[in-house]
C-alpha positions in Angstrom: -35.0 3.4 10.2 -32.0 0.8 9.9 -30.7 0.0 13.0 -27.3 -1.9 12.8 -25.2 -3.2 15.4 -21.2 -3.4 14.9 -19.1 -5.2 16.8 -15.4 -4.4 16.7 -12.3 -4.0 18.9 -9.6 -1.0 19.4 -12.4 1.7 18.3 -12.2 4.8 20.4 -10.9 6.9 22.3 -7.1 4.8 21.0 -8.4 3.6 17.5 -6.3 1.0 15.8 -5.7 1.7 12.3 -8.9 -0.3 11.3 -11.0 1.5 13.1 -9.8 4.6 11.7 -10.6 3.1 8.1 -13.5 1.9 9.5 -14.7 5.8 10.9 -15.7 7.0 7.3 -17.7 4.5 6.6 -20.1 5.0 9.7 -20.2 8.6 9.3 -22.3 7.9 6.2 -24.0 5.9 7.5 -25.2 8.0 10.2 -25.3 11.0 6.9 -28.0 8.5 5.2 -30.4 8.0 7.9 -29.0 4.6 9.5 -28.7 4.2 13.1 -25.1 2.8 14.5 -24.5 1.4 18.1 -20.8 -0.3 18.5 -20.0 -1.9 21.0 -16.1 -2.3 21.7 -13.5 -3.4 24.6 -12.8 -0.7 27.2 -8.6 -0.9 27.6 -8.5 1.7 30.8 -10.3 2.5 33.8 -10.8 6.6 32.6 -12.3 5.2 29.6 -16.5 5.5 29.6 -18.3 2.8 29.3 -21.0 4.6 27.3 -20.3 7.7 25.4 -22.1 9.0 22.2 -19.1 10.7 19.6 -21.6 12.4 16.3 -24.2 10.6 16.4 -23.0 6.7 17.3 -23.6 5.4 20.5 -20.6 3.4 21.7 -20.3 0.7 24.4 -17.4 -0.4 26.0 -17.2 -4.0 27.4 -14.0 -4.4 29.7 -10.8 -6.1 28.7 -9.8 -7.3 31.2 -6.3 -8.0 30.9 -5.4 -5.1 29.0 -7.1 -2.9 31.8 -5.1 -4.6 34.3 -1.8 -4.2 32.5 -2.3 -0.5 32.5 -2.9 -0.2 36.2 -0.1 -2.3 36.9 2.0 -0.3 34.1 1.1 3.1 36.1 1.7 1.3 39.4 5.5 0.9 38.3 5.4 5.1 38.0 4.8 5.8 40.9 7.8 7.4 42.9 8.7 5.1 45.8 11.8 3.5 48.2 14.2 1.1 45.6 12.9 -1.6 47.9 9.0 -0.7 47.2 10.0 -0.3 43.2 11.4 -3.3 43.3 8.5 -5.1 45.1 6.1 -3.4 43.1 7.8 -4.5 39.5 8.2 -8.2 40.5 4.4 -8.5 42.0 3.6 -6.7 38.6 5.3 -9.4 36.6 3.3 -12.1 38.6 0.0 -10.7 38.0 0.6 -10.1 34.1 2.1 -13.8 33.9 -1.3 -15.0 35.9 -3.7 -12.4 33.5 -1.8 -13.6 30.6 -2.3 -17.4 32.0 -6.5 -16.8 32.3 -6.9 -15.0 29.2 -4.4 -15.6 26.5 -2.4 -19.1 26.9 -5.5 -20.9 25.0 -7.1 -17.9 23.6 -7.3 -17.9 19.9 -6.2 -14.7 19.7 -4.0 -13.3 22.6 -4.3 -9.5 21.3 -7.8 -9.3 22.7 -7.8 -12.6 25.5 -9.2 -10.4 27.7 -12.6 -9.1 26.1 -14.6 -12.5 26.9 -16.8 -13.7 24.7 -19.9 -14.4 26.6 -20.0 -10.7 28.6 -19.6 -9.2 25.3 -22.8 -11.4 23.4 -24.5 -10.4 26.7 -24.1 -6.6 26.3 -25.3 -7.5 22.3 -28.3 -9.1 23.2 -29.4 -6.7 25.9 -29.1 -3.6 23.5 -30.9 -5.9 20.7 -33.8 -6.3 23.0 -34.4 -2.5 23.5 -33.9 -1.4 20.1 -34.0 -5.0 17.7 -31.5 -4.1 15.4 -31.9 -5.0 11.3 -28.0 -6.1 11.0 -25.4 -6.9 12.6 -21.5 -5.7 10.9 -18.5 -7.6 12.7 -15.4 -5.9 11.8 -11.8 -7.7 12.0 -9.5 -7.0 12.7 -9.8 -8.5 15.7 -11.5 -12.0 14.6 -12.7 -12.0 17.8 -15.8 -9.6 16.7 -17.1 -12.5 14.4 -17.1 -15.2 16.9 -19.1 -12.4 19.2 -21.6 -12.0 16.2 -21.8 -15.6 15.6 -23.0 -16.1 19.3 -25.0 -13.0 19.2 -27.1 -14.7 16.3 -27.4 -18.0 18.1 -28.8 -16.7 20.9 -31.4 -14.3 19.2 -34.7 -15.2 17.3 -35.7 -12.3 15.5 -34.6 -12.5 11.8 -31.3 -10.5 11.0 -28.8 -10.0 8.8 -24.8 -10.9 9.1 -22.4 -9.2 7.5 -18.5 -9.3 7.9 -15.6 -6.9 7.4 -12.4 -8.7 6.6 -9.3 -6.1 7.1 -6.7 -8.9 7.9 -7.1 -12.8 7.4 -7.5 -15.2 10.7 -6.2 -18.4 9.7 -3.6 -17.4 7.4 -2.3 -14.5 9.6 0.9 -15.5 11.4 0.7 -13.0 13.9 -2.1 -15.3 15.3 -0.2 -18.3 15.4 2.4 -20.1 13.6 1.0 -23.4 13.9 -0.3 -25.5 11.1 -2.8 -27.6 13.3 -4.1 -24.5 14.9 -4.2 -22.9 11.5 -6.1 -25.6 10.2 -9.0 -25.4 13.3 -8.9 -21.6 12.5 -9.8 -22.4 8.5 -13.1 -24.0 9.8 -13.7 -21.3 12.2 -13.4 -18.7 9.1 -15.7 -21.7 6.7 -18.2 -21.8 9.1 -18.7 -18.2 9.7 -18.5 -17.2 5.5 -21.0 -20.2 5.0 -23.3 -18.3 8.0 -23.3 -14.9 7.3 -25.1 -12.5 4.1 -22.3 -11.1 3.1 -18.5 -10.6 3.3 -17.0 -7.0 2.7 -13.2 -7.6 2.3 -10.3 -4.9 1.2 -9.0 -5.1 -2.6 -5.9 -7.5 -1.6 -7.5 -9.5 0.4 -10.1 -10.4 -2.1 -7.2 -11.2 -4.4 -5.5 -13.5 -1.6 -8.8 -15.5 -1.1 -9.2 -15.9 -4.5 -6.3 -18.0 -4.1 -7.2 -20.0 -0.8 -10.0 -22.6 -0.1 -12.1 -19.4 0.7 -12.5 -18.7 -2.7 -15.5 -21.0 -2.3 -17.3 -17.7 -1.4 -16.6 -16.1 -4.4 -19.8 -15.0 -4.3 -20.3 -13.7 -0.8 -17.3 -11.6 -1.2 -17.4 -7.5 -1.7 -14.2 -5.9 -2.7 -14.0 -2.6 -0.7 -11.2 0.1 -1.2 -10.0 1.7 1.9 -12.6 4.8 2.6 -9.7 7.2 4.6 -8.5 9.1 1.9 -10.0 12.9 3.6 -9.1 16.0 3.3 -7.2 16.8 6.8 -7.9 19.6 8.9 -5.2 21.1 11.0 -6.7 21.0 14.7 -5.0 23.8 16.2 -6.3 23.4 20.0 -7.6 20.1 20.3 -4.2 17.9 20.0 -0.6 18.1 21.8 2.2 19.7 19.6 4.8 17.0 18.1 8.2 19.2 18.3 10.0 19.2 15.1 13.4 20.1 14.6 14.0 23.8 13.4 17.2 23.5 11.1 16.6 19.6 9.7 14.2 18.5 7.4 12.0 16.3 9.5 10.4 12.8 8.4 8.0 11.5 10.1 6.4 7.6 10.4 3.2 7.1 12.6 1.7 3.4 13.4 2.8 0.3 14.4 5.8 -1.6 14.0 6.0 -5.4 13.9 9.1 -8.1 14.1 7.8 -10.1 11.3 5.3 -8.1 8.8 6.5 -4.6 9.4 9.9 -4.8 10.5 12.2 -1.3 10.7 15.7 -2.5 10.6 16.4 -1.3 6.7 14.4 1.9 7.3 16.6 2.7 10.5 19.4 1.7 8.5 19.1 3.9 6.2 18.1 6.9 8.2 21.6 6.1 10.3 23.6 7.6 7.4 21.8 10.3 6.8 23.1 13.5 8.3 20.6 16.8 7.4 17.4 14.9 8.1 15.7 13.8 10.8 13.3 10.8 11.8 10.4 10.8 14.1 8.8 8.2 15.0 5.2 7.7 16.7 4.8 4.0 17.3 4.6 1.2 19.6 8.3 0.1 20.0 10.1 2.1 22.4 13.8 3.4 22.3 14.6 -0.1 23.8 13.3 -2.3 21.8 14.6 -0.3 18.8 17.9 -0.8 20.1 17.7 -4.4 18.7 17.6 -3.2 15.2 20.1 -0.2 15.2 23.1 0.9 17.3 22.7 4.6 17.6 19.2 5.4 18.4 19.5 8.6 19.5 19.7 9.8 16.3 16.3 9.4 15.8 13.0 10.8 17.9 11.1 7.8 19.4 7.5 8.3 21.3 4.6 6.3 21.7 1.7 6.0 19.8 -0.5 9.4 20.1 -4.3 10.4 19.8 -5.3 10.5 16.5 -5.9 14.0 16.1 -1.9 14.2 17.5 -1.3 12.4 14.9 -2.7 13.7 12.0 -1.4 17.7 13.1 2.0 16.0 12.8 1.5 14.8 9.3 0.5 18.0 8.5 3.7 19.8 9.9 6.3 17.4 8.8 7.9 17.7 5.8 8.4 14.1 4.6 6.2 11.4 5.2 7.4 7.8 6.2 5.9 4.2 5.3 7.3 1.1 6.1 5.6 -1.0 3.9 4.5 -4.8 4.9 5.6 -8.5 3.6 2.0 -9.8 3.1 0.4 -9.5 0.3 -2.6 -9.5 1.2 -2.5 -6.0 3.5 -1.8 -2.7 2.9 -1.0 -0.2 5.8 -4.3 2.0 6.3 -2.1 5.1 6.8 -0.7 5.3 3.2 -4.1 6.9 2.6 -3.9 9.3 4.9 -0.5 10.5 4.0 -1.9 11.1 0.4 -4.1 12.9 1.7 -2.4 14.9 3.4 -0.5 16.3 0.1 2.9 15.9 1.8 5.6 13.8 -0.3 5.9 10.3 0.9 8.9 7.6 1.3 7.7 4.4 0.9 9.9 1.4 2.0 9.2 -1.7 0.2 9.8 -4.9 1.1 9.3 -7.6 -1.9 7.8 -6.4 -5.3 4.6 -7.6 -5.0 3.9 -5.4 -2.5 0.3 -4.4 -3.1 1.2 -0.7 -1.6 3.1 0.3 -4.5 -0.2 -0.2 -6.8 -1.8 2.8 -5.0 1.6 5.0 -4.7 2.7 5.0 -8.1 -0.4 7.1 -8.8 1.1 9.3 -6.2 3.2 12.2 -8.0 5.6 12.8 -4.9 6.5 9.5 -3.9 10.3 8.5 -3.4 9.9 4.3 -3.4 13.1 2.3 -1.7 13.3 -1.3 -3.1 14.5 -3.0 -0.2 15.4 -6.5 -2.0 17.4 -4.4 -4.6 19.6 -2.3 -3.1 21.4 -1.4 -0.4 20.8 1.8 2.3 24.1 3.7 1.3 22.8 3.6 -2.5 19.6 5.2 -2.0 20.9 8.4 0.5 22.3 10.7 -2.2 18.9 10.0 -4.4 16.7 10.6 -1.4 18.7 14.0 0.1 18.3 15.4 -3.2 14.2 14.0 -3.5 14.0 15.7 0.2 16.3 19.1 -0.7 13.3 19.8 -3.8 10.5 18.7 -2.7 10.5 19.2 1.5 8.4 22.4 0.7 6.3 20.9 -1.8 2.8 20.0 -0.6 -0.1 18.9 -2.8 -3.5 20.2 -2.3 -6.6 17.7 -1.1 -8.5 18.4 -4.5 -5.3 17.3 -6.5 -5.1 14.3 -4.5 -8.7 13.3 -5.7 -8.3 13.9 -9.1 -5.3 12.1 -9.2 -7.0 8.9 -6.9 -10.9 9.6 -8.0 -11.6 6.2 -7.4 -10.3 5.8 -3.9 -11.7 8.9 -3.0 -13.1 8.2 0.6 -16.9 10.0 0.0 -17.2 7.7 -3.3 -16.4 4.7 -1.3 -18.0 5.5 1.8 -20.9 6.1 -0.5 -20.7 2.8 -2.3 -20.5 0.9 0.4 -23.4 2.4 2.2 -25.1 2.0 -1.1 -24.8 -1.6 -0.7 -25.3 -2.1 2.8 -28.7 -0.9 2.6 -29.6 -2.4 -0.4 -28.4 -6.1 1.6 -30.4 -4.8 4.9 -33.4 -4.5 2.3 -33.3 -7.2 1.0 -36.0 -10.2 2.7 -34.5 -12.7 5.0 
């Protein structure tokens, strides 16, 4: 049997959007005979550390600071005296400045400073020794998974094989950090771990980006997958809370995260403002407050937080427009647009700059309504997109059209293909 070991962040029971794209993937694995272990960070105190979910066992390693900040978050909740609130807030603010001090101020990536290293390799190595696993599969993003792999292997003698998933980039991501001379120390990170492991599985656009970096001196290591999500979606009629739509608007919806620099909302709020017979939902990480920043009347719009995924995908299903707000990178394409094809629904698609690699995959999409953010401004688009909404807010595409419109992103084909390989590689002598 192939025994593989991946080590990733954000997977369950909160998946971040790579671990969603990631899900397919391991369910055919487990389909052709392969057994998975994962071993991930544990964000909150109700979360298991062990738990098996279809067949994969998963093991959560605390994280620290991000467990903490929960607690702390919840402690705030509680109903109290003004006096106790008020101690309570600022003796929350000194322990998240002093977690955030431990595990973040030299960490090379603050989003997971908590999940340390050295526990993590620990928990690898103890499960290797029971079971002696054929590969090992670090998935970023986080990067942080790769260093873990790279020590796992160290620290092990039995031969085994390395493979890495590339969903974002490290060095040239500036979400990780905006400077040069840490970017540069982050480059050798990235060349030393290519140069060490078997093979690199990367997404379409970041092959493409690479090609154009000193990476591109793997050339050869490098595996172009597609994203495997695209799924036929089942409504889940008990298992998920109920996102309340307005009754006498048509409702669009946007689900994922939102980010100053990469992802930023401002011209899709915009244009939503001066809209009247349509309403936006959003499920994302920025509150009403933060939002605030980026338009003046927010109450316009509905703003929660980001929900279970099964939530999530029973409100694609019921909305009646789907929302993307496209990215400025080239080399990254929002995980979700796949799902939203999926789901049949038509799609608005906010672009940002006309390379944006999305638009390659949604002009195969026949209800697509595509806003050119560099061209034009929010007031020109609104009479095109009522009328887009008024004829097609009942339209709804079904999975099979879907796939032969997209048969090569099809998520079974490339779940397939990529399983396909992997085995081949874990064949293959060391």
């Amino acid at each position: 049997m192939k025994r593989i070991l991946i080590v990733m962040g954000n997977h369950s029971p909160v998946p971040s959007s790579v671990a969603n794209c990631v899900e397919p993937l391991v369910k055919k694995m487990i389909d052709s005979g392969f057994e998975v272990d994962v071993v991930t960070n544990r964000k909150q105190v109700s979360f298991p550390k062990y738990e098996r979910i279809h067949n994969v066992n998963i093991y959560r390693v605390d994280d620290y600071r991000t467990m903490n900040a929960v607690i702390l978050n919840e402690a705030q909740q509680v109903n109290s005296t003004k006096v106790l609130k008020l101690l309570t807030r600022i003796f929350s603010l000194c322990l998240k400045g002093l977690y955030y001090a431990k595990y973040c101020a030299f960490a090379k990536e603050k989003e997971t400073g908590g999940w340390q290293i050295q526990e993590v390799v620990g928990k690898c190595l103890e499960l290797h020794n029971q079971k002696k696993y054929n590969a090992v599969l670090s998935i970023s993003q986080p990067f942080k998974s790769h260093y873990i792999a790279e020590e796992f292997i160290n620290k092990i003698k039995d031969p085994i094989k390395w493979f890495i998933y590339e969903f974002d980039p490290f060095s040239f991501n500036k979400e990780v950090t905006k400077s040069q001379k840490k970017r540069n120390r982050l480059l050798k990170d990235e060349f030393r771990m290519f140069n060490k492991c078997d093979k690199v599985f990367l997404t379409p656009e970041l092959f493409n980006f690479y090609k154009k970096t000193p990476l591109n001196k793997f050339m050869e290591k490098f595996q172009s997958v597609p994203f495997a999500n695209m799924e036929r979606i089942e409504y889940k009629e008990e298992e998920a809370a109920e996102i309340n739509f307005s009754s006498d608007k048509i409702n669009c919806l946007f689900t994922g995260r939102l980010y100053k620099d990469i992802r930023n909302p401002k011209y899709a709020l915009d244009f939503f403002s001066v809209l009247n017979n349509i309403h936006f939902t959003l499920l994302t990480n920025f509150s009403k407050e933060t939002l605030r920043q980026y338009v003046d009347d927010i109450e316009k719009f509905t703003i929660l937080p980001m929900q279970s995924r099964d939530t999530a995908l029973n409100s694609l299903m019921k909305a009646d427009i789907l929302v993307n707000i496209g990215n400025s990178v080239e080399f990254q394409v929002p995980g979700k647009i796949f799902e939203y094809m999926s789901s049949g629904k038509p799609i608005i698609h906010f672009s940002k700059f006309p390379e944006d690699p999305a638009l390659y995959y949604l002009r195969k999409y026949p209800l697509v309504f595509i806003v050119n953010e560099w061209e034009r401004n929010t007031i020109d688009y609104s009479t095109e997109f009522e009328s887009f909404c008024q004829k097609y807010k009942n339209s709804k595409l079904s999975f099979e059209e879907v796939k032969t419109l997209l048969y090569e992103f099809d998520g079974e084909n490339v779940a397939k293909e990529f399983v396909n390989k992997l085995g081949s590689l874990m064949e293959d002598r060391i």
